[in-house]
N, C-alpha and C positions, 0 to 999 in steps of 0.2 A: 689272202690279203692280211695286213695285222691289224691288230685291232688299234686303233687309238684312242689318246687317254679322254681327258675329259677337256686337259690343255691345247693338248693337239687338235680337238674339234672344235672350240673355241677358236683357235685360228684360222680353222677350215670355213668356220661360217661368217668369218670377217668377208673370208674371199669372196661366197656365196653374195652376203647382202652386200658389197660395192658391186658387183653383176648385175645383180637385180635391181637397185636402183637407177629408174626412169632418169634423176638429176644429175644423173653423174654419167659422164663417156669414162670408159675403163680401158685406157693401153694395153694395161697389163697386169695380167692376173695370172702371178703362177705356182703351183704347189710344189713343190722338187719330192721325191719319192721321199718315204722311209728308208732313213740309211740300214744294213743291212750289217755296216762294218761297225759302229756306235754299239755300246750295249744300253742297259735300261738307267736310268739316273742313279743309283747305288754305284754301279758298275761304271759308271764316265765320272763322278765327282771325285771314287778311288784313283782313278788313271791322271787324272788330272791333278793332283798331289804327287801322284807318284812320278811321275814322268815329265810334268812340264812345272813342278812346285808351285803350283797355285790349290791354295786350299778356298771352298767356297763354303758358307754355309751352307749346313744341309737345309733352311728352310728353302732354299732356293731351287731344291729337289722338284719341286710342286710345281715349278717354272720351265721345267725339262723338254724339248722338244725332240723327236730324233729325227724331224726332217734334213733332207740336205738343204733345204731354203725355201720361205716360200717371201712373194714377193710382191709388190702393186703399185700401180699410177693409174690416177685418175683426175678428171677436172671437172668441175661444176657448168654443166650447158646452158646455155643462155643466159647467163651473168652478166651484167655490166662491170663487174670487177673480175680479174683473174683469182680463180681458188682452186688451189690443186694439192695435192697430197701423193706420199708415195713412202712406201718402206721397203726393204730389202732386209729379212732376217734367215743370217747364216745359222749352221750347227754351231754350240759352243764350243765345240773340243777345235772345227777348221778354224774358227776365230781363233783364237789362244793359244794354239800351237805353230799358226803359219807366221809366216812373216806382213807387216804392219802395209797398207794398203799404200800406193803412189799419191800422194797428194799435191803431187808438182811442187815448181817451185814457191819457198815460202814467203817471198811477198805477195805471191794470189791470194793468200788467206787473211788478210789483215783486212 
């Protein structure tokens, strides 16, 4: 197994405590493996200059993931108001290198 950083478990125990909380039903909770194809954040902020011409700062090094996604929806149980939450975060290199998500058409978004 590899190791993860300190970032990578931080995300990991997001997953964990919306699990464990009793106030919350959890759809969905999911951690996508460590890419295997990704190298380490020196090595993807290089590539990614090089090859897709986006230069990032390096502080953003510190922010590096190598999941292929991890992911969550949840809602708040017995609320009299709807409160629900949900994220969905990709690798940066699949973001930035693929092509831009379908958004339909754009008067649904006004």
């Amino acid at each position: 197994m590899t190791d993860l950083t300190p970032y990578e478990r931080s995300w990991v125990s997001v997953l964990d405590e919306l699990r464990s909380c009793a106030a919350l039903r959890v759809s969905r909770a999911e951690q996508g493996p460590v890419s295997q194809v990704f190298g380490d954040a020196p090595t993807e902020f290089s590539n990614l200059e090089k090859f897709e011409d986006i230069s990032l700062d390096p502080s953003l090094q510190r922010c590096y993931f190598r999941f292929v996604s991890i992911a969550a929806a949840w809602e708040v149980v017995g609320s009299e108001t709807s409160i629900a939450g949900e994220f969905n975060v990709a690798h940066i290199s699949d973001i930035l290198s693929g092509d831009p998500p379908d958004l339909g058409p754009a008067e649904s978004h006004l």
